[in-house]
mmJSON file of the N, C-alpha and C atoms, coordinates in Angstrom:
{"data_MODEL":{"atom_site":{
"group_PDB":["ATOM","ATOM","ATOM","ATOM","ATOM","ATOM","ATOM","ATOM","ATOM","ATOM","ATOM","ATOM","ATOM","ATOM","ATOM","ATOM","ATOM","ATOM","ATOM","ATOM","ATOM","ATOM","ATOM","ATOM","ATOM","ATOM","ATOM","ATOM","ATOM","ATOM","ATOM","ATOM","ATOM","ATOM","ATOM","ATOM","ATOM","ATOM","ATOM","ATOM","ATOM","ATOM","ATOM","ATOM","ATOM","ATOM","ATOM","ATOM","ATOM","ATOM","ATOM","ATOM","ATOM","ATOM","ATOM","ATOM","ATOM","ATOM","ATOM","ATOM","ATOM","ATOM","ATOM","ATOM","ATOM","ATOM","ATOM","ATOM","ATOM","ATOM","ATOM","ATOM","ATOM","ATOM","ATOM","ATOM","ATOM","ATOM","ATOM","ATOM","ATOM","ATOM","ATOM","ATOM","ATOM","ATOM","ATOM","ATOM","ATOM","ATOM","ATOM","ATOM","ATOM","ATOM","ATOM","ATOM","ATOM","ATOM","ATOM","ATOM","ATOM","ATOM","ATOM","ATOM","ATOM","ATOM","ATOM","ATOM","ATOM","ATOM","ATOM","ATOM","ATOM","ATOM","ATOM","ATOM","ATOM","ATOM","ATOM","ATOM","ATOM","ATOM","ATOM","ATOM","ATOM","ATOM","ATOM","ATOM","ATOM","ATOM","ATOM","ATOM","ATOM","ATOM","ATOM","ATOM","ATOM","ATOM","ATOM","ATOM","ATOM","ATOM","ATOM","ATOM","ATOM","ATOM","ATOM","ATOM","ATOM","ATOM","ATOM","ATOM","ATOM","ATOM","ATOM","ATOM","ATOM","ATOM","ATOM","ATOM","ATOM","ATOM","ATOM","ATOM","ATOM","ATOM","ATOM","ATOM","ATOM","ATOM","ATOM","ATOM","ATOM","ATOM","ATOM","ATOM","ATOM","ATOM","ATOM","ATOM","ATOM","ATOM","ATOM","ATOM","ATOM","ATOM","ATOM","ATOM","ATOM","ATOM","ATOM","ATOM","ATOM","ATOM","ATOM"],
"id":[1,2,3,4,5,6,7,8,9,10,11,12,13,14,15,16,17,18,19,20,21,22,23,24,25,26,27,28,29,30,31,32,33,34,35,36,37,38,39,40,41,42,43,44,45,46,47,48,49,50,51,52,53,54,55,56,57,58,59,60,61,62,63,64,65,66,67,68,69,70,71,72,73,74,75,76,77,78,79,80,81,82,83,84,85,86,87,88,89,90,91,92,93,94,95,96,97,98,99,100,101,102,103,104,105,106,107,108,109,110,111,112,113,114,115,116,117,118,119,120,121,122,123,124,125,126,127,128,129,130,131,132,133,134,135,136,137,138,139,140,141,142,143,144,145,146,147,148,149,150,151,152,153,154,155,156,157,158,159,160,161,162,163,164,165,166,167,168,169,170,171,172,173,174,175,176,177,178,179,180,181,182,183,184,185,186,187,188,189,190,191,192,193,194,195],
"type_symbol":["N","C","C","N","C","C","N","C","C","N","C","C","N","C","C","N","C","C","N","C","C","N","C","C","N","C","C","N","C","C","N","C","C","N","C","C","N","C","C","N","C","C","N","C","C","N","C","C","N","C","C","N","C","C","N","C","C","N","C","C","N","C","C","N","C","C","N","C","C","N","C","C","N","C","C","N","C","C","N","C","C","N","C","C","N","C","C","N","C","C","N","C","C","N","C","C","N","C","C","N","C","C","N","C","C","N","C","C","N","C","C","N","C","C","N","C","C","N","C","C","N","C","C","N","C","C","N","C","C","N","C","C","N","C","C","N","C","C","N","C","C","N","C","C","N","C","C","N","C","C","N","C","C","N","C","C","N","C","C","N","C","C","N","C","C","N","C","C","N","C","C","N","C","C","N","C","C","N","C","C","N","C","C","N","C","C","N","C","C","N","C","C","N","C","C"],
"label_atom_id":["N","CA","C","N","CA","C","N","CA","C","N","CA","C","N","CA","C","N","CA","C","N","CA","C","N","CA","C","N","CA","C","N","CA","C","N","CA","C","N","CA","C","N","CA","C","N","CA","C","N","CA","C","N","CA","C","N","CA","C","N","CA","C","N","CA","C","N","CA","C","N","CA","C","N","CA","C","N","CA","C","N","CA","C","N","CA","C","N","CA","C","N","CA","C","N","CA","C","N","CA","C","N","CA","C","N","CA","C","N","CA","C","N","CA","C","N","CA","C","N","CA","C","N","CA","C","N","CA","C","N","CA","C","N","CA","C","N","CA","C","N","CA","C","N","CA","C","N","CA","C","N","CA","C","N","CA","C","N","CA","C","N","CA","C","N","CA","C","N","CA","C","N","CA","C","N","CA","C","N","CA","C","N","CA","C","N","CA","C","N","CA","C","N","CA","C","N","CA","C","N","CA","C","N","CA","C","N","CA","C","N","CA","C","N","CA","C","N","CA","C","N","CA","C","N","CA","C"],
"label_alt_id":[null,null,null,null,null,null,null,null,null,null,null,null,null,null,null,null,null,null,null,null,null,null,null,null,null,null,null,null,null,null,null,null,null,null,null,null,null,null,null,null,null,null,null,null,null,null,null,null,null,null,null,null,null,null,null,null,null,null,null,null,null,null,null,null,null,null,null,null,null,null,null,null,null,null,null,null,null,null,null,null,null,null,null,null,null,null,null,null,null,null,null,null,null,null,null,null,null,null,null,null,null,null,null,null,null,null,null,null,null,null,null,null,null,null,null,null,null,null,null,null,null,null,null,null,null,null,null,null,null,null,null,null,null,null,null,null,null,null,null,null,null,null,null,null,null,null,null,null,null,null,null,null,null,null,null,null,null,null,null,null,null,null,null,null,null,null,null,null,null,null,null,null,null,null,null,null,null,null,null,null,null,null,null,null,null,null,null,null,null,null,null,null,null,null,null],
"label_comp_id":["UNK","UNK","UNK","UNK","UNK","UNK","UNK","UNK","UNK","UNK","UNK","UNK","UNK","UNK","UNK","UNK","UNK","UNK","UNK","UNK","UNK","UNK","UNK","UNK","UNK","UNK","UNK","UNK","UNK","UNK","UNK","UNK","UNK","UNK","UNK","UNK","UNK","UNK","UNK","UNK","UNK","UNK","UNK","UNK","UNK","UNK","UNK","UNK","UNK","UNK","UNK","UNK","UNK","UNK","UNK","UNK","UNK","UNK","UNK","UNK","UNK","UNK","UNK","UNK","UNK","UNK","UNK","UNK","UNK","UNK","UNK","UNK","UNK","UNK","UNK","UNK","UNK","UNK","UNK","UNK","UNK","UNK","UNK","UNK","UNK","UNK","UNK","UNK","UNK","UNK","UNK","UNK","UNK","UNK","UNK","UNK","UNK","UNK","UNK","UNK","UNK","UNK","UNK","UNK","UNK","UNK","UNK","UNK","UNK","UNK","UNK","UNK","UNK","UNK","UNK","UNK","UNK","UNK","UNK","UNK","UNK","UNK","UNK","UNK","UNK","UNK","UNK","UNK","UNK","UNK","UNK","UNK","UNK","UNK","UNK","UNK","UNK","UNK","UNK","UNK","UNK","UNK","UNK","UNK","UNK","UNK","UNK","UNK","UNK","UNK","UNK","UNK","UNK","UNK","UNK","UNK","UNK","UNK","UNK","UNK","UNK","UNK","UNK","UNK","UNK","UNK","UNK","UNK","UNK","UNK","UNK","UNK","UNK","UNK","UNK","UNK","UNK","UNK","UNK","UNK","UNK","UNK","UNK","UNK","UNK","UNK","UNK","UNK","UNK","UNK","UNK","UNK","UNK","UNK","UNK"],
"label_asym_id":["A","A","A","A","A","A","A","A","A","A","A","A","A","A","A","A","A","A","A","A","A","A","A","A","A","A","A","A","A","A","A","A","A","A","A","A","A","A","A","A","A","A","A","A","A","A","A","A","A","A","A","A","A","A","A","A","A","A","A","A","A","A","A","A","A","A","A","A","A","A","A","A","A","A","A","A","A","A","A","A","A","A","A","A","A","A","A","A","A","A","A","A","A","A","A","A","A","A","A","A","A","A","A","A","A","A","A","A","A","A","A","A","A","A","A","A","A","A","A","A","A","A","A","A","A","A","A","A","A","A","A","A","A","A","A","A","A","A","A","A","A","A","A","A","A","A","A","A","A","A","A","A","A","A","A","A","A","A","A","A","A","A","A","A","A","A","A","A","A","A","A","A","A","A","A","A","A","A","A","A","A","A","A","A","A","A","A","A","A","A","A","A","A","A","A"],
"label_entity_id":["1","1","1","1","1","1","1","1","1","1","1","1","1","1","1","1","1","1","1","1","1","1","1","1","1","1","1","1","1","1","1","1","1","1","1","1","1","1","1","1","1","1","1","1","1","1","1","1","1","1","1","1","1","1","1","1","1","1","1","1","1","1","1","1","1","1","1","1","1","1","1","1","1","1","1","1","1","1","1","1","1","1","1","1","1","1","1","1","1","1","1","1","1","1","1","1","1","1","1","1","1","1","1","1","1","1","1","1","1","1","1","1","1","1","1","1","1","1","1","1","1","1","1","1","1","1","1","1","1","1","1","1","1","1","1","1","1","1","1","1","1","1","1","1","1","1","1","1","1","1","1","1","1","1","1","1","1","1","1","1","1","1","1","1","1","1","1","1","1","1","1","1","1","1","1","1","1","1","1","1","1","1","1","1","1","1","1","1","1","1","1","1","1","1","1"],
"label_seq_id":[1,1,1,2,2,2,3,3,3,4,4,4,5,5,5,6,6,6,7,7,7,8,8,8,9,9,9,10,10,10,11,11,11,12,12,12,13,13,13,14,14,14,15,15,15,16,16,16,17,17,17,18,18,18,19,19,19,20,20,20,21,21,21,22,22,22,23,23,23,24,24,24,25,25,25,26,26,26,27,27,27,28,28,28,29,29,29,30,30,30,31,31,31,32,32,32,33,33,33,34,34,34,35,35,35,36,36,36,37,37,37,38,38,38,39,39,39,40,40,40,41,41,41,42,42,42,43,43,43,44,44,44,45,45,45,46,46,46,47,47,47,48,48,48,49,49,49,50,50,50,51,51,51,52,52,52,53,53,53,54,54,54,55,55,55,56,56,56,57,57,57,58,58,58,59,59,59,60,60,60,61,61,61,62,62,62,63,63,63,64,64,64,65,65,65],
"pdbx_PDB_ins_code":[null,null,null,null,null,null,null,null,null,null,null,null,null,null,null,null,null,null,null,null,null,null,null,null,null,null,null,null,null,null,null,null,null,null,null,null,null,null,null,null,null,null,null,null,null,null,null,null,null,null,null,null,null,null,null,null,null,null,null,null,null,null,null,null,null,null,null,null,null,null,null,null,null,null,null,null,null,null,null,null,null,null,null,null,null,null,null,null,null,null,null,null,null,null,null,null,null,null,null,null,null,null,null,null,null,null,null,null,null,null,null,null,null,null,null,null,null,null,null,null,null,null,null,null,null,null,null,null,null,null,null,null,null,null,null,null,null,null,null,null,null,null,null,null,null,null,null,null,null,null,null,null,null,null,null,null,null,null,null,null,null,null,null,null,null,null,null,null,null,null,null,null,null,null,null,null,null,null,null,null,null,null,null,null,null,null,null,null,null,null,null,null,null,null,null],
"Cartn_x":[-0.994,-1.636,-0.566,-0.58,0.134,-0.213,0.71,0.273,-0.746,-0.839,-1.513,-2.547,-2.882,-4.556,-4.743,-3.632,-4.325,-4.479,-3.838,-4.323,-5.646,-5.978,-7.562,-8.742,-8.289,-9.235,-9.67,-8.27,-8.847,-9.235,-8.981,-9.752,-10.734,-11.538,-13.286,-13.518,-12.676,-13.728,-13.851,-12.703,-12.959,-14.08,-13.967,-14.986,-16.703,-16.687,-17.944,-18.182,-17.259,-17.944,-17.768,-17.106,-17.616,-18.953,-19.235,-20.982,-21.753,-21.54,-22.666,-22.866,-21.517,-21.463,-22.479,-22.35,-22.819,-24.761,-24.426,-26.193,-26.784,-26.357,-26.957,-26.316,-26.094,-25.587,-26.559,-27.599,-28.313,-28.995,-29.107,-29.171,-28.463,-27.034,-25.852,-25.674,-26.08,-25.67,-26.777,-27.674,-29.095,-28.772,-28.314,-27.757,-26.613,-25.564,-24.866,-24.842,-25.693,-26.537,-26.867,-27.74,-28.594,-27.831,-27.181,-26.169,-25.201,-24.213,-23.485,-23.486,-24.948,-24.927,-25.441,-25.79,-26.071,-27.465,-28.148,-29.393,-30.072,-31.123,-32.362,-32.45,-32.664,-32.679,-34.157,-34.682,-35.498,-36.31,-37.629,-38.653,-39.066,-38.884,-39.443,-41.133,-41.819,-43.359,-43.954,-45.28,-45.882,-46.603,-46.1,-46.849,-45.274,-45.297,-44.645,-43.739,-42.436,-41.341,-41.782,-41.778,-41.712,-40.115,-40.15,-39.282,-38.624,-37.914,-37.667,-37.628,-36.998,-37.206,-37.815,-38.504,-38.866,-38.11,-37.642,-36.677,-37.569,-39.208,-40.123,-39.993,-40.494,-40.668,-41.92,-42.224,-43.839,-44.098,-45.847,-46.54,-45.973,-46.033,-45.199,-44.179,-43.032,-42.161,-41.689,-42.73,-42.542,-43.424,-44.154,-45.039,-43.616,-43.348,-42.408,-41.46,-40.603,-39.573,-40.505],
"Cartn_y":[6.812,6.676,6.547,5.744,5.314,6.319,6.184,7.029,6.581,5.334,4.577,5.097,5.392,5.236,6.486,7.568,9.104,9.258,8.373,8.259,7.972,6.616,5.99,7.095,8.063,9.084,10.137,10.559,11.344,11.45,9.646,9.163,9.272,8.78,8.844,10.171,10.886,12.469,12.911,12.515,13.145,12.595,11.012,10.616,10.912,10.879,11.441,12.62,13.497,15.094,15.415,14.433,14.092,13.425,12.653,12.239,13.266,13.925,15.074,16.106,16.465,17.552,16.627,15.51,14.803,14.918,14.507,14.532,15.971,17.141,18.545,19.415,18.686,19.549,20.464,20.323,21.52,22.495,21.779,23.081,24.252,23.641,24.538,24.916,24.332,25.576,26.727,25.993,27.208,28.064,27.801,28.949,29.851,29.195,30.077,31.015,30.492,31.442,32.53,32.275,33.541,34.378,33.681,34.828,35.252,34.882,35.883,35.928,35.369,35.888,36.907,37.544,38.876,38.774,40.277,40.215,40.643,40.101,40.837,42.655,42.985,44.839,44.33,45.666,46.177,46.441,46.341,46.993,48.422,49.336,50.322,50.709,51.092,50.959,51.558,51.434,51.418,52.755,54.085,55.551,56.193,57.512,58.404,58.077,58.534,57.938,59.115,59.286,60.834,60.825,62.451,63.04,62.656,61.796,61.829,63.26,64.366,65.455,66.847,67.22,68.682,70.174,70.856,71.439,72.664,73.046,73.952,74.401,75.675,76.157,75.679,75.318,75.218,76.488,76.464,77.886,78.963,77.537,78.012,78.612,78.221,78.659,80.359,80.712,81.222,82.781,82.179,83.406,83.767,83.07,83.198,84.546,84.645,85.442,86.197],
"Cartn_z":[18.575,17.279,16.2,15.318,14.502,12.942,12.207,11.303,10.47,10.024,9.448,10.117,11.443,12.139,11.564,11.641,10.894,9.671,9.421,7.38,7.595,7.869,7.486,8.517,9.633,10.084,9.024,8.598,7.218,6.934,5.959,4.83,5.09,6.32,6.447,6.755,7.352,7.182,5.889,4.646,3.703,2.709,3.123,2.344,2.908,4.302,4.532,4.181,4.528,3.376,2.19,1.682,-0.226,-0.287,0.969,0.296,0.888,2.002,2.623,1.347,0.69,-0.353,-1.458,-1.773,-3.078,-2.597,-1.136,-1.309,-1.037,-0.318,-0.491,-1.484,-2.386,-3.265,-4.068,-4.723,-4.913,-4.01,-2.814,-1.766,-1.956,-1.443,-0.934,-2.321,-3.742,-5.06,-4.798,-5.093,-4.71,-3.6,-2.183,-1.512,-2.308,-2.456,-2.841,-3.944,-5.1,-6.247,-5.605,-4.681,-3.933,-3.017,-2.043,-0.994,-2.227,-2.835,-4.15,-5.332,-5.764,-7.355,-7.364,-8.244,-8.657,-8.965,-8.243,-8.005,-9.952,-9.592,-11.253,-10.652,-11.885,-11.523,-11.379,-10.671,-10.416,-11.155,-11.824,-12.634,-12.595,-12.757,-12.45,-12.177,-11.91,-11.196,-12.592,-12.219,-13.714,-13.058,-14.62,-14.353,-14.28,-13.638,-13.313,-12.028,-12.121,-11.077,-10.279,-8.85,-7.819,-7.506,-7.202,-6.698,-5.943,-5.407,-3.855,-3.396,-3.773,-3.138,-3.749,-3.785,-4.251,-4.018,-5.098,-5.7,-5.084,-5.582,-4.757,-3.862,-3.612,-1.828,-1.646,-0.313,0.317,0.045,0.438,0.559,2.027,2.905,4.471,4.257,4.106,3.972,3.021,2.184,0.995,2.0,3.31,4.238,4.645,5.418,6.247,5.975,4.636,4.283,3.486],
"occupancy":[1.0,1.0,1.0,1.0,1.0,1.0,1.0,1.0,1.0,1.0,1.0,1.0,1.0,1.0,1.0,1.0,1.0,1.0,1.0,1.0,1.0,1.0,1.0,1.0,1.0,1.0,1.0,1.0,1.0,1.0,1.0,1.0,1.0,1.0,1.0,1.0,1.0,1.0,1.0,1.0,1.0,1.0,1.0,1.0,1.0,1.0,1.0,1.0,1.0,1.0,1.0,1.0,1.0,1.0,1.0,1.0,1.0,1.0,1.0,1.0,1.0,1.0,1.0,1.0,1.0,1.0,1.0,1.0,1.0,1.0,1.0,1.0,1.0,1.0,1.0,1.0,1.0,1.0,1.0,1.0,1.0,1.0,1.0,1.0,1.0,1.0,1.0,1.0,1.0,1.0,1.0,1.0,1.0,1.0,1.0,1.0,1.0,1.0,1.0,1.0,1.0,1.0,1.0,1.0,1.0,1.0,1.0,1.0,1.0,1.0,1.0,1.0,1.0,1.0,1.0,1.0,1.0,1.0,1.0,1.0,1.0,1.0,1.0,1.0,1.0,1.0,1.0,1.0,1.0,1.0,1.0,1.0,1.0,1.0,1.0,1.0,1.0,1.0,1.0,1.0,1.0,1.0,1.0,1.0,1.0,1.0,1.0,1.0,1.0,1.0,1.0,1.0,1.0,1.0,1.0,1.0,1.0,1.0,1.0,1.0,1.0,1.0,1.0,1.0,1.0,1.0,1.0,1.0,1.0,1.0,1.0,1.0,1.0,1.0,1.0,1.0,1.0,1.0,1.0,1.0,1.0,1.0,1.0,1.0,1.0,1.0,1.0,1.0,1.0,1.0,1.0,1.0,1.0,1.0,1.0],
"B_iso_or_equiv":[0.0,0.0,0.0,0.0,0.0,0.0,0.0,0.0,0.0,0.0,0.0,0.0,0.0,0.0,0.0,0.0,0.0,0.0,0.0,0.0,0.0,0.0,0.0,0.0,0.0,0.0,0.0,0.0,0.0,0.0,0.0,0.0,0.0,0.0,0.0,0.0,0.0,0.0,0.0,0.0,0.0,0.0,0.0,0.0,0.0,0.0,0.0,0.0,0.0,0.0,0.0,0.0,0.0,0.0,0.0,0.0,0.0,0.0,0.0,0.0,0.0,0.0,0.0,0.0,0.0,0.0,0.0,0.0,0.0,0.0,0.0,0.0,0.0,0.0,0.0,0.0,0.0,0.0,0.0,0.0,0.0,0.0,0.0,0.0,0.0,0.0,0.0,0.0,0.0,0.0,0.0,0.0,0.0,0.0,0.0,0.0,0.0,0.0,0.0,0.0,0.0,0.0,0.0,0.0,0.0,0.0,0.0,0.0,0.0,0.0,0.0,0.0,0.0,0.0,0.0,0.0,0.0,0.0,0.0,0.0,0.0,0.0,0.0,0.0,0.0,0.0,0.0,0.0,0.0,0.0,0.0,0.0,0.0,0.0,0.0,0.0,0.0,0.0,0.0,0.0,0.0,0.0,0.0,0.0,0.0,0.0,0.0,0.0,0.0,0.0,0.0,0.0,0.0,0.0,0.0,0.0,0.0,0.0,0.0,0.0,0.0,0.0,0.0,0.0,0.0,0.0,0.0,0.0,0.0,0.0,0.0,0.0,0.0,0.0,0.0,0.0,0.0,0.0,0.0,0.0,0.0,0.0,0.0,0.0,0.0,0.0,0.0,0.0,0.0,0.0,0.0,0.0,0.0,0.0,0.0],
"pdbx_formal_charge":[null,null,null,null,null,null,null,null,null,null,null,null,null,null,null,null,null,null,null,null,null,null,null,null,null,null,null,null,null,null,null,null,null,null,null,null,null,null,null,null,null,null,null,null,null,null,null,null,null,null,null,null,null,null,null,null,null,null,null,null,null,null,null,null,null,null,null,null,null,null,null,null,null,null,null,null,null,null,null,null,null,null,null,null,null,null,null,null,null,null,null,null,null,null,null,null,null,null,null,null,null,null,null,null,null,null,null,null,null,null,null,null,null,null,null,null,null,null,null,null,null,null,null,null,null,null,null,null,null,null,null,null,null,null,null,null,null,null,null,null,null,null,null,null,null,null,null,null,null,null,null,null,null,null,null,null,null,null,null,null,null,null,null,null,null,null,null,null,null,null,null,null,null,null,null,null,null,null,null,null,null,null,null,null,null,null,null,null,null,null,null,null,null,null,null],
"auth_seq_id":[1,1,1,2,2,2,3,3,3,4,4,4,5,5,5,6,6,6,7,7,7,8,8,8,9,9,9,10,10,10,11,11,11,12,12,12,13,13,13,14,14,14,15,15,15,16,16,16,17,17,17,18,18,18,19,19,19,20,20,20,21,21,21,22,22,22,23,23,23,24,24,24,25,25,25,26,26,26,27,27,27,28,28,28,29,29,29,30,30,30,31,31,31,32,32,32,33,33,33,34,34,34,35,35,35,36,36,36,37,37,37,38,38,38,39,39,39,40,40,40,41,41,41,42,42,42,43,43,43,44,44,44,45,45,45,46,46,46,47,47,47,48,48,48,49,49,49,50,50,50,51,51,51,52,52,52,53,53,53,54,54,54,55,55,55,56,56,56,57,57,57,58,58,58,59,59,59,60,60,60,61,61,61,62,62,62,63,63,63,64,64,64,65,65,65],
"auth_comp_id":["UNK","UNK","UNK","UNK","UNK","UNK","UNK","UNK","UNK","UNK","UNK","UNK","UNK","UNK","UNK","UNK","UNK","UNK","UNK","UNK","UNK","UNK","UNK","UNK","UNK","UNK","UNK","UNK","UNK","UNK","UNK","UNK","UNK","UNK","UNK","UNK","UNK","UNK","UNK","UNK","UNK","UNK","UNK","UNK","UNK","UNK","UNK","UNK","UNK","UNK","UNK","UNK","UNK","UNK","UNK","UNK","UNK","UNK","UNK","UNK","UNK","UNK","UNK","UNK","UNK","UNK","UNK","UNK","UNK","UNK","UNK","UNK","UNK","UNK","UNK","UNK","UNK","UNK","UNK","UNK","UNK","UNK","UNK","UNK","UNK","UNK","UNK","UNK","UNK","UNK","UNK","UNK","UNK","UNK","UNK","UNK","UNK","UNK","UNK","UNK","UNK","UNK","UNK","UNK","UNK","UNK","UNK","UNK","UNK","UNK","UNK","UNK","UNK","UNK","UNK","UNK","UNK","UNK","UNK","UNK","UNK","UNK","UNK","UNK","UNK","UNK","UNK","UNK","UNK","UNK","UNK","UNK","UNK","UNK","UNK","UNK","UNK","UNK","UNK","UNK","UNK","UNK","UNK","UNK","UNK","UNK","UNK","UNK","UNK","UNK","UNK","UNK","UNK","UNK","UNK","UNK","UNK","UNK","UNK","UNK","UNK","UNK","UNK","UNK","UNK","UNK","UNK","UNK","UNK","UNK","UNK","UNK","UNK","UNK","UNK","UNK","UNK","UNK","UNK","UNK","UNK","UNK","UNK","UNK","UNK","UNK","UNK","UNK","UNK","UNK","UNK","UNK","UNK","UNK","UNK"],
"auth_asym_id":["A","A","A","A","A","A","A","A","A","A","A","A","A","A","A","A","A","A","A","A","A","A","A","A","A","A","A","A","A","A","A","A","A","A","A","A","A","A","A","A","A","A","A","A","A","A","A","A","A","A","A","A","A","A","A","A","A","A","A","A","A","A","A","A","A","A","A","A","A","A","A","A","A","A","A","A","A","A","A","A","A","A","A","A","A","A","A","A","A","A","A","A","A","A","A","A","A","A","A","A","A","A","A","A","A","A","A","A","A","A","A","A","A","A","A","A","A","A","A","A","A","A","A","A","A","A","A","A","A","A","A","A","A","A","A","A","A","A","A","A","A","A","A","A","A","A","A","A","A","A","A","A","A","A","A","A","A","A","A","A","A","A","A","A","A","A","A","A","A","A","A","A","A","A","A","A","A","A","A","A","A","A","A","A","A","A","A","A","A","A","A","A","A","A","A"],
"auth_atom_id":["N","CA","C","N","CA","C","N","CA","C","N","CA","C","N","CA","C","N","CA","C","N","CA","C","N","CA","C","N","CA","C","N","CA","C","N","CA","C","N","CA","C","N","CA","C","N","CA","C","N","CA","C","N","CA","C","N","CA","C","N","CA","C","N","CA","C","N","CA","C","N","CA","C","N","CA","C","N","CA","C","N","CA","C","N","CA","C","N","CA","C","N","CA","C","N","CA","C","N","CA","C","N","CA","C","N","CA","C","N","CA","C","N","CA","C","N","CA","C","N","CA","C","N","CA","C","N","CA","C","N","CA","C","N","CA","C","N","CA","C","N","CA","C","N","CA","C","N","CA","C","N","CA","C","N","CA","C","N","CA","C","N","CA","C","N","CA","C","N","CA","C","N","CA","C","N","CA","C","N","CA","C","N","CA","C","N","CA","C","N","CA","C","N","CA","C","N","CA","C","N","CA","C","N","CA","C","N","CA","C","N","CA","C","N","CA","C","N","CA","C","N","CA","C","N","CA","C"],
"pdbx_PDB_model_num":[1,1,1,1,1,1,1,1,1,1,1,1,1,1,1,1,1,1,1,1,1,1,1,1,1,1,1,1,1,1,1,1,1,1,1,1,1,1,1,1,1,1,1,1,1,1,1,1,1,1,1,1,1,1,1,1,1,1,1,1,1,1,1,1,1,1,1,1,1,1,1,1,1,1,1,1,1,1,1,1,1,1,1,1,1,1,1,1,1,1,1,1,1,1,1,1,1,1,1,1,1,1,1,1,1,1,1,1,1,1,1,1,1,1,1,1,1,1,1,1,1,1,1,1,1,1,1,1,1,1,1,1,1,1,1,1,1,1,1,1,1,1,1,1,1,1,1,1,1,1,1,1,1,1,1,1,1,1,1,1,1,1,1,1,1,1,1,1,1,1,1,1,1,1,1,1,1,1,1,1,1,1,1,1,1,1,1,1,1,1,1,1,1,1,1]
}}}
């Protein structure tokens, strides 16, 4: 293979994935927005947030001792 033949191989891989990139290009932005942009917060729920845990003794527990 001559060098000339690895120049013009290049050339067409690079130019074919300059047009693959040109035609999915809002795909692959829209993916990549979503896998690493930064997510919307969360809404908080409508009413009163719960505990995750209760600070209380049960009634059980309170026989017990």
């Amino acid at each position: 293979m001559t060098t000339l033949q690895i120049f013009i191989c290049f050339l067409a891989i690079c130019f074919w994935g300059g047009m693959i990139g040109v035609f999915f290009r809002t795909p692959i932005t829209a993916w990549f927005h979503n896998r690493f942009g930064r997510d919307k917060p969360l809404l908080p729920p409508e009413g009163e947030m719960p505990e995750p845990f209760s600070f209380k003794r049960r009634e059980d527990d309170q026989k017990k001792s």
